[in-house]
N, C-alpha and C positions, 0 to 999 in steps of 0.2 A: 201548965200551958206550954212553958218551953219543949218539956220532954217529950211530948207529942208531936211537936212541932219537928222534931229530928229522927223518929222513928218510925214514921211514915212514909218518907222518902227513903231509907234503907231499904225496908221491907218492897218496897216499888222497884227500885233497882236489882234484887234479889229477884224477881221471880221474872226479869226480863233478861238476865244471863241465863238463867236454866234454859227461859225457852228459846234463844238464839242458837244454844248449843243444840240442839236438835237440827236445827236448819240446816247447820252448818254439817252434819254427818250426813243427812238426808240428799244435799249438793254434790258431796265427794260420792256415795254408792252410785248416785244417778250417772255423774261421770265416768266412774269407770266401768258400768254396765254398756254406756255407749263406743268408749274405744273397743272395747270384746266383740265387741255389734259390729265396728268397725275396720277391726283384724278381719272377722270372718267373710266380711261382704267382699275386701282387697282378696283373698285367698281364694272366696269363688270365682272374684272377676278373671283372675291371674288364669285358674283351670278354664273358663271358658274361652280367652281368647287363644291359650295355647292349644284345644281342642280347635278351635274355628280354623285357628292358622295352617294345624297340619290340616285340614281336608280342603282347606282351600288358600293353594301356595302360590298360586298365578298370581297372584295379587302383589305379592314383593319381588316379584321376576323382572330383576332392569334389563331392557336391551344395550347390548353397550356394544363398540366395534375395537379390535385387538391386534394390533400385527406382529410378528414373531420377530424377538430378537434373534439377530446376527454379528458376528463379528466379523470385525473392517478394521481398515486401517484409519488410525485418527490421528489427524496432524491440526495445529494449531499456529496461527498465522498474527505478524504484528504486520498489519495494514496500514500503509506509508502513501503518500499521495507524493506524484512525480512526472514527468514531464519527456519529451522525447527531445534529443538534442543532439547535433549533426559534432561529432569529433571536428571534423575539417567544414568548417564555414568563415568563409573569409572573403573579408570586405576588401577588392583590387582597389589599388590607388594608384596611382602615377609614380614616376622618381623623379619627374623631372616638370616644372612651371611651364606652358604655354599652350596653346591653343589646340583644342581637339580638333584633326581637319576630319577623320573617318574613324568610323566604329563599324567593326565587323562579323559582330554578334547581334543574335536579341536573347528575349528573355525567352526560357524552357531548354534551350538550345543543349548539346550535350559540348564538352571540349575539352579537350587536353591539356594535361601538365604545360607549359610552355609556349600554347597558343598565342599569339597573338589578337588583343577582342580590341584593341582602338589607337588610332596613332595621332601621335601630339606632335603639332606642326618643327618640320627636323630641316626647313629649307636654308637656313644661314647653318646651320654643320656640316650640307653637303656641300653647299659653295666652299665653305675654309676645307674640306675633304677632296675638293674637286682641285684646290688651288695646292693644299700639301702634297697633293700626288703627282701632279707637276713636279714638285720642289723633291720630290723624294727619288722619279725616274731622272732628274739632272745629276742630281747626288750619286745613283747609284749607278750613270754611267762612268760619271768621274773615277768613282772608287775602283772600279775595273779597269780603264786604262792606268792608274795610279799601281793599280797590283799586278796587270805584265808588263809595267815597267820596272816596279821592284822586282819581280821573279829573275830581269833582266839585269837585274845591278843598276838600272839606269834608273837617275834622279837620286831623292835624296829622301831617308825614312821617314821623316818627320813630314812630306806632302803626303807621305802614303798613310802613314799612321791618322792624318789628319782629315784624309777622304775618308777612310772607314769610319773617325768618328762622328764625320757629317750624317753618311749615311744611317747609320744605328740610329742617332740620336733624333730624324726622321720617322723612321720605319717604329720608335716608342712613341712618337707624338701623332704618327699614325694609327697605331693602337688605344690609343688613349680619345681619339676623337671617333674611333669606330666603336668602342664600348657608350660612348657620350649620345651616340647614333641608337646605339642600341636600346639606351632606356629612354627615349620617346616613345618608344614603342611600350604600349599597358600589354604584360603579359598573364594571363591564368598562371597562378601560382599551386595550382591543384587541379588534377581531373574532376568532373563533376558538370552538373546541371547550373547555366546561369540562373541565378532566382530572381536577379534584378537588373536591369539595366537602368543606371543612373546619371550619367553624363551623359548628353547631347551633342551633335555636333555644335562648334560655333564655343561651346563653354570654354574657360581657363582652367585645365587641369592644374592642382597642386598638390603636392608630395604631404601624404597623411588623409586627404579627402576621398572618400570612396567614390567610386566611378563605375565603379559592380560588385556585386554579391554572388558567389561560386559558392556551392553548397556540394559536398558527395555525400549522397544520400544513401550509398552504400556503404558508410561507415559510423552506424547511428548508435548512442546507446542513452537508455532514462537515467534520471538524474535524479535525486529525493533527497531530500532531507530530515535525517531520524532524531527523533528527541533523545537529547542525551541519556536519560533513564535507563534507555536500550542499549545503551552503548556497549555495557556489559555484554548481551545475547547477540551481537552481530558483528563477523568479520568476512574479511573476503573468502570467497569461495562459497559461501553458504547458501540453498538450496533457495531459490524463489519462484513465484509464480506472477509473472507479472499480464495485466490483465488492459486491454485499450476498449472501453467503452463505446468508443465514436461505430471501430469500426467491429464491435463485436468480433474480439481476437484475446485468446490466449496461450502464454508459450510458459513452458519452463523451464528456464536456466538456473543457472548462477552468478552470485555478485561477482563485477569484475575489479573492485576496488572499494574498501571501506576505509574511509579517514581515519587517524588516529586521534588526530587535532576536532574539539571540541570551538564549535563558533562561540567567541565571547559574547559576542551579542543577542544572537537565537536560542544559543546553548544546545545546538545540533550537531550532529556529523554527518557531512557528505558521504551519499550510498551513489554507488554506477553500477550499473547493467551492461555490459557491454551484448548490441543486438547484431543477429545475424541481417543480409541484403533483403530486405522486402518492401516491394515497389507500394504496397497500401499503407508503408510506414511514411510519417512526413514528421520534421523539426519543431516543437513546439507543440507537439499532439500530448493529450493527457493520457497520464498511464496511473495505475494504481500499483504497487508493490507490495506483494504480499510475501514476508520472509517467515520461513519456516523456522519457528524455536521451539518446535517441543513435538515427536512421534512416538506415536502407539502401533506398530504393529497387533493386530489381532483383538483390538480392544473393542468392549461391547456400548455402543454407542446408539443415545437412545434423545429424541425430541426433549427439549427441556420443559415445555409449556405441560410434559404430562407428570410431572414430577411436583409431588405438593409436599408440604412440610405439617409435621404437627411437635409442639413444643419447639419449632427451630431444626426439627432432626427431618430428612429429608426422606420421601417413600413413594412409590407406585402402585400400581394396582395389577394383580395378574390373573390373569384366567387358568382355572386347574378344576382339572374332571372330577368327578368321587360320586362312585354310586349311582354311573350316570349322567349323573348332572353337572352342569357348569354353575363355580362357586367361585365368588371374590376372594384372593388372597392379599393380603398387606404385605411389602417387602421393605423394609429398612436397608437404603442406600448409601454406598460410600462414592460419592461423584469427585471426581477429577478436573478436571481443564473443561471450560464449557467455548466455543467459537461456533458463530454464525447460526445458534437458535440450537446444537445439537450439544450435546453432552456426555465426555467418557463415564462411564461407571467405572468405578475399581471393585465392589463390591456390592454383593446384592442380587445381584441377575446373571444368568449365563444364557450362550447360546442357547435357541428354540424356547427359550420363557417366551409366553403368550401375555406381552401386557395391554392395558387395555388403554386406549387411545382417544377415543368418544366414550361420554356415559360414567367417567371413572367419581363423579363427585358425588360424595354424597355416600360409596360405597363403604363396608364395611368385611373386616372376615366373615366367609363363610355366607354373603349373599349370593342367593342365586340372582345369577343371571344368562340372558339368551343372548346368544348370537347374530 
């Protein structure tokens, strides 16, 4: 009974490997009858789309738009914000305490070096002027009879010696109160345009308080403050293009002064402009300064937005005839210095390449496309 019992289960497990192994060869023919099935059907599809395409090519034809490279000049610019500001602007003041009695300016007014624009009450210095000049015509009659009578031998040195020292020492205390005379008087200490009139009659001038503001507007230049970073690329003399927004204006000079000194605090160097006479100029107008650090003569300079990258390496797109037809070409670029959207090549393009400008994504070598 045992023995039957173990030999019936062998024999069941025996004849269910045999026939698994059929299955199993029967799966593998069936699969790879289907990949062969499946090469061939990839190999017809391949000829019939290559057939369809050539007789009918319109269909990958991109329109795209192109315009011709040229060579120009490409300069590159560190753009500085700055300001217009008057050389000679100066705040008049007094030299001397007391009562404004007349101003003889107003504001816009043009005036001279020297002018006179307001006088500060001068009535107690010409009283003691009025009364020395008495004292001075007694003095210096004396000294004159005192001197033909010495020329005479008559009298005695020491009356003569001591009228002349009357006299002199008069005629300094006359000068001394005619200069005292003089600075009551507020003078323009610069030709130029009043910009301000700020004392009143009636007010108490004092020495240091402004009383006007003279500006010469003919001698203006911007003023900017560069980040030290720059400091290296910028000295005096160097090529700028400075630009005034307000009043739609540009000129180009040159720096008329670059700092050597580093601000501790901004960590800047002061840049100057010195500007030629132009009556649309005014003090305090905003300028932008654009200084030139870097020129290409003859270099091929082309919009940056149509330059794409793949793997990081940089390329365009260009249009080339063949057989007729217009065909996408790829170019691999070597770009330089890029400023304000446009971009030098150094490599990659030359004059009259036709690159493509609209339409370029997507392209590949050797597509067609139209015009």
């Amino acid at each position: 009974m045992t023995k039957r019992y173990f030999v019936v289960p062998f024999l069941t497990l025996l004849l269910a490997a045999c026939g698994g192994g059929d299955s199993s060869k029967n799966g593998a023919a069936k699969l790879e009858q289907l990949k062969q099935q499946k090469a061939k059907l990839e190999t017809e599809i391949a000829a019939l789309e290559k057939e369809v395409n050539k007789n009918d090519t319109s269909a990958k034809v991109k329109t795209v738009s192109i315009a011709s490279v040229e060579d120009t000049l490409f300069e590159h610019f560190i753009d500085v914000q700055g300001s217009v500001d008057a050389r000679e602007n100066v705040n008049v003041t007094s030299k001397v305490p007391g009562i404004i009695t007349a101003i003889y300016v107003k504001e816009g007014q043009q005036v001279k070096q020297g002018q006179v624009l307001a006088q500060v009450d001068d009535q107690v210095l010409k009283a003691g002027m009025a009364e020395l000049k008495t004292q001075l015509e007694l003095a210096t009659t004396l000294y004159e009879k005192q001197q033909n009578l010495w020329s005479q031998k008559i009298g005695s040195e020491v009356q003569f010696l001591s009228a002349k020292n009357n006299k002199e020492s008069l005629e300094r205390k006359m000068g001394t109160m005619q200069d005292q005379l003089n600075q009551t008087r507020i003078i323009a200490p610069i030709s130029g345009s009043v910009d301000a009139v700020i004392a009143k009659i009636g007010d108490a001038a004092q020495p240091g308080a402004p009383a006007f503001r003279v500006v010469n507007s003919n001698n203006l230049k911007v003023v900017a403050n560069v980040a030290e970073s720059y400091a290296g690329k910028i000295k005096t003399g160097d090529e700028v293009v400075v630009v005034f927004p307000d009043i739609d204006k540009e000129i180009r000079t040159r720096i008329t002064f670059a700092s050597r000194l580093i601000d501790p605090l901004s960590r800047t160097i002061k840049v100057e402009v010195g500007l030629k006479p132009d009556a649309a100029l005014r003090p305090n107008m905003i300028a932008r300064i654009r200084i030139i650090d870097y020129v290409a003569k003859n270099a091929v300079v082309i919009p940056v937005n149509v330059i794409q990258y793949s793997m990081g390496k940089p390329y365009v797109i260009v249009a080339k005839e063949a057989n007729g037809k217009q065909m996408a070409q790829r170019r691999n670029l070597e770009v330089g210095h890029t400023y304000n959207d446009m971009a030098e090549i150094k490599s990659g393009l030359q004059p009259g390449d036709k690159i493509v400008t609209m339409g370029y994504q997507g392209l590949n070598d050797n597509d067609l496309i139209k015009l």
